[in-house]
NUROTI-408251 format. One line per field, with one value per residue (C-alpha): x negated, y negated, z negated; residue in one letter; residue number from 0. Coordinates in nm, 3 decimals, always signed. Layout:
# residues N
X (X	...)
Y (Y	...)
Z (Z	...)
resn (a	...)
resi (NUM	...)
This chain:
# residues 211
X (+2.499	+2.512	+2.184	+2.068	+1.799	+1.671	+1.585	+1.508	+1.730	+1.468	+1.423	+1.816	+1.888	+1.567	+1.772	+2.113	+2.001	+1.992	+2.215	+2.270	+2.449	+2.801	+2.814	+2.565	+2.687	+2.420	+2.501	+2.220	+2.199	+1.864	+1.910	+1.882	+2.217	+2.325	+2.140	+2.460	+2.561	+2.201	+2.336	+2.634	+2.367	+2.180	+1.837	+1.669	+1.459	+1.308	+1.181	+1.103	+0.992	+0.942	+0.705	+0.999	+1.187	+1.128	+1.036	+1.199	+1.519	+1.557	+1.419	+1.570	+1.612	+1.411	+1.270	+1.093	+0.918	+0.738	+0.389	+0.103	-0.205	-0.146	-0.189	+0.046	-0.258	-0.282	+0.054	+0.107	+0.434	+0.593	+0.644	+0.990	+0.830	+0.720	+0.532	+0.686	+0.620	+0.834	+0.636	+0.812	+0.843	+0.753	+1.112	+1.182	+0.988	+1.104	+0.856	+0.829	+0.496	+0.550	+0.275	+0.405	+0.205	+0.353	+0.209	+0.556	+0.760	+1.034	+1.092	+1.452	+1.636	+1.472	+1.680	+1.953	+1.832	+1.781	+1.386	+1.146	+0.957	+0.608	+0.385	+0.042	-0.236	-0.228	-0.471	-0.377	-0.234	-0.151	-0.207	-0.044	-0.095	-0.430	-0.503	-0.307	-0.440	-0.842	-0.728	-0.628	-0.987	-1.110	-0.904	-1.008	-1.414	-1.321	-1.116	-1.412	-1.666	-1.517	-1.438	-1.102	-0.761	-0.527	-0.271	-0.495	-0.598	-0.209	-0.116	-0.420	-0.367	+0.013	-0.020	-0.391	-0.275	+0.161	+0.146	+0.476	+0.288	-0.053	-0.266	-0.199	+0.169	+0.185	-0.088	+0.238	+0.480	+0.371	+0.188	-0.133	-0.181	-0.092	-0.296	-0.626	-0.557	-0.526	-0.855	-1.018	-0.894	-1.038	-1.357	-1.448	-1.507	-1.609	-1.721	-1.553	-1.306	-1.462	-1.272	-1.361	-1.454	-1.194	-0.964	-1.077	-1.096	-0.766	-0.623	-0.797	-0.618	-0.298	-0.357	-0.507	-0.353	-0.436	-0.289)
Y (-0.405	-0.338	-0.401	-0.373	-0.600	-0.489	-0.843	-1.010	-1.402	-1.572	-1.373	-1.379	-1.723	-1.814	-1.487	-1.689	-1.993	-1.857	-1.872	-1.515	-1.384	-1.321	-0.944	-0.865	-0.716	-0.767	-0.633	-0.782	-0.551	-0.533	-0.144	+0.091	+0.242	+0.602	+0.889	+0.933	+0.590	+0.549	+0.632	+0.360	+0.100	+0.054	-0.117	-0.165	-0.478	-0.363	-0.673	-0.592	-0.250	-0.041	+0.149	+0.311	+0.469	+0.784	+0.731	+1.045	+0.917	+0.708	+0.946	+0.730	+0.433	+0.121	-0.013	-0.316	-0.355	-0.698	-0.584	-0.838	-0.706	-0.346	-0.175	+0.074	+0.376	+0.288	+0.334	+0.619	+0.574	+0.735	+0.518	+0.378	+0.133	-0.176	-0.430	-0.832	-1.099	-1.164	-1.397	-1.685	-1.944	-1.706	-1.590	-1.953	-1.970	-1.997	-1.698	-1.382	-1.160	-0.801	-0.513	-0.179	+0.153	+0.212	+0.087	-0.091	-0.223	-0.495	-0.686	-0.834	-0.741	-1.089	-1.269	-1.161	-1.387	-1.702	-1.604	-1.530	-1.163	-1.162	-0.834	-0.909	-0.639	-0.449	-0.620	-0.751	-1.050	-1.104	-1.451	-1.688	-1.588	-1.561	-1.918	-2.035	-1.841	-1.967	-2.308	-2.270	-2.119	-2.424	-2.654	-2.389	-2.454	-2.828	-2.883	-2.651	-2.852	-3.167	-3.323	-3.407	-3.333	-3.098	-3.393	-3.582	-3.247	-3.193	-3.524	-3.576	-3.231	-3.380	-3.697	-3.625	-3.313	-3.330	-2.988	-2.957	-2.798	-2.922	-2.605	-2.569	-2.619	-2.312	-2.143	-2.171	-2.128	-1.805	-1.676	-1.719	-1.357	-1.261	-1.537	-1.381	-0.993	-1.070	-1.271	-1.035	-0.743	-0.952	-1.034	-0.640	-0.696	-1.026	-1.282	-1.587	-1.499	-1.410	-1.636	-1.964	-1.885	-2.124	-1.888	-1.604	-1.796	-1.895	-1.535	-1.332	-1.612	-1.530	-1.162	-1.145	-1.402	-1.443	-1.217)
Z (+1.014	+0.644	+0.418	+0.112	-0.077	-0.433	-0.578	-0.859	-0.917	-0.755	-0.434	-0.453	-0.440	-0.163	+0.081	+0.013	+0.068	+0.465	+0.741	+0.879	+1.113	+1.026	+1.146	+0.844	+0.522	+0.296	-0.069	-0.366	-0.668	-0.912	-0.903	-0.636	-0.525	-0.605	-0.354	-0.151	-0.092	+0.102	+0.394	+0.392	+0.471	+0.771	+0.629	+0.287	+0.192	-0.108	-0.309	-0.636	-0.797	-0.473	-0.697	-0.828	-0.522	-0.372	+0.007	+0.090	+0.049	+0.299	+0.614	+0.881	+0.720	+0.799	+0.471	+0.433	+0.095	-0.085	-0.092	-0.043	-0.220	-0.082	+0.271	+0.412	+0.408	+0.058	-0.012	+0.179	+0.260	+0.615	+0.925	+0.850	+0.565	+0.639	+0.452	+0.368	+0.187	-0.082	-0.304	-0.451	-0.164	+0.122	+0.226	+0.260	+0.559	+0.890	+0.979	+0.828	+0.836	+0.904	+0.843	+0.987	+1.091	+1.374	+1.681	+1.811	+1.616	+1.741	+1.428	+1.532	+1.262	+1.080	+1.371	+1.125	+0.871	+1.130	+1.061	+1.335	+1.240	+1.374	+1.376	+1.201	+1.093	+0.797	+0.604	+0.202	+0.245	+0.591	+0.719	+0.555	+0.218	+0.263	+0.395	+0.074	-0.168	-0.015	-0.059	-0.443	-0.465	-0.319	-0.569	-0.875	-0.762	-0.746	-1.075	-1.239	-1.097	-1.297	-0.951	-1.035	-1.272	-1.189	-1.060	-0.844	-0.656	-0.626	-0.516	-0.267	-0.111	-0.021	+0.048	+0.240	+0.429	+0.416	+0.248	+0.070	-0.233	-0.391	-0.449	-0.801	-0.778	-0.538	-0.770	-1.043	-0.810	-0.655	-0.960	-1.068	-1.147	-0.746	-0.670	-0.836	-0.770	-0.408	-0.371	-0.646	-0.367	-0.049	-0.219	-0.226	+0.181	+0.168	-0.031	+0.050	-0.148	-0.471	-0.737	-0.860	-1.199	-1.366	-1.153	-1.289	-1.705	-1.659	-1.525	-1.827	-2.078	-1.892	-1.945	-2.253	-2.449	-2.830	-3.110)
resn (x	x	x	x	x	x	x	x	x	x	x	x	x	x	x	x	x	x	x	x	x	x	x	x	x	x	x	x	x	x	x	x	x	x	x	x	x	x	x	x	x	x	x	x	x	x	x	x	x	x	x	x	x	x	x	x	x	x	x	x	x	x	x	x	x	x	x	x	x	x	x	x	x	x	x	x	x	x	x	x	x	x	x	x	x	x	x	x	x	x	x	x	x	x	x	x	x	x	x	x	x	x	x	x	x	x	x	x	x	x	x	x	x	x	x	x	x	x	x	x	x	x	x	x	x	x	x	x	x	x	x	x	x	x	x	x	x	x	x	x	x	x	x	x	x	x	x	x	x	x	x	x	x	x	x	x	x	x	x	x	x	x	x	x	x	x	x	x	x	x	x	x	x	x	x	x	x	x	x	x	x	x	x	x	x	x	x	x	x	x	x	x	x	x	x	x	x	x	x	x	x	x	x	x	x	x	x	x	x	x	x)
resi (0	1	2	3	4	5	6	7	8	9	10	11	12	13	14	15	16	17	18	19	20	21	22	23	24	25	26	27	28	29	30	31	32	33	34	35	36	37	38	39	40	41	42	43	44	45	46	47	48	49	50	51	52	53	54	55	56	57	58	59	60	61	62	63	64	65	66	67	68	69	70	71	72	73	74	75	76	77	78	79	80	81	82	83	84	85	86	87	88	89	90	91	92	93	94	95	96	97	98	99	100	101	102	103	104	105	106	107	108	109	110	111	112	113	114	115	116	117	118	119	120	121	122	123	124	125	126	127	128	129	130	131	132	133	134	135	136	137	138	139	140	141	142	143	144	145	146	147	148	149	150	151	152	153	154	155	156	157	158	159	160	161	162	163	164	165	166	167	168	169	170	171	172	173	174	175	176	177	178	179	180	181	182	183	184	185	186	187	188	189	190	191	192	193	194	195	196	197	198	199	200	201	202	203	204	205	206	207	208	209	210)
């Protein structure tokens, strides 16, 4: 099987650092390839700047794209795209979340990677990014509540709970700014996931930094 992931150094090096299965030709590049070389490859993991492809392209073609924040009716994309997590730390994990309209999908080609594919609903941010972006709220409302520092929120999170990441160390590591949108997005349906408001202080200095 030949394959071919769009991705940025970091997403490069976390896909490398996996065994896979030594039938599978996977070539990196941080462009897409020419129209008439699509069809030399048998799968696309699109990782960074899907928004720049046209889906048409790849009729056939099983394409797996890092989108968190955004469902596959939003998108609008045809049934052979399929939604991953890609965030910084995410492909790391021995199990990947998959997001696909199609009602069966047999997500085996993650096998390929050593990684167990699971089918979960098409909802922004799938399980597990979810459940970690809720519990850097939680540390935000804490640290703005003047409960504790940054550090001993961190440190009691992994020493208290054996998380390999305190809350705001995966806050940096995954990006505060993905960490925001996607609660921002949940909290339209529901809201226990409206963002602490140093959350939200800290995003608008990111975004709007001084002149």
């Amino acid at each position: 099987m030949k394959i071919f992931i769009l991705a940025d150094e970091h997403q490069k090096k976390e896909i490398l650092s996996l065994t896979h299965d030594e039938n599978v030709s996977i070539t990196f590049d941080s462009t897409m390839p020419e129209d008439g070389s699509i069809k030399n490859y048998d799968a696309f993991f699109i990782l960074a700047g899907y928004e720049e492809i046209n889906p048409l392209k790849f009729k056939g073609k099983p394409v797996y794209i890092n989108e968190v924040i955004k469902t596959l009716p939003e998108l609008n994309f045809p049934g052979n795209f399929y939604r991953i997590n890609g965030w910084p730390g995410f492909l790391e994990r021995s199990i990947w979340e998959i997001a696909t309209n199609q009602e069966h999908e047999n997500p085996e080609i993650f096998n390929l990677f050593n990684r167990k594919g699971i089918l979960v609903k098409d909802e922004p941010g799938f399980v597990s990014a979810r459940v970690i972006c809720m519990i850097i709220n939680e540390a935000f409302f804490a640290f703005g509540e003047k409960i504790s520092t940054i550090e001993e929120i961190d440190m009691a999170m992994k020493l208290g709970t054996n998380y390999p990441n305190g809350p705001f160390e995966w806050a940096e590591k995954i990006g505060l700014d993905k960490v925001y949108l996607l609660l921002k997005k949940l909290s339209d349906k529901d809201g226990r996931y409206i963002p602490a408001p140093a959350l939200k202080k800290l995003y608008l200095e990111i975004k709007t930094p001084d002149l």
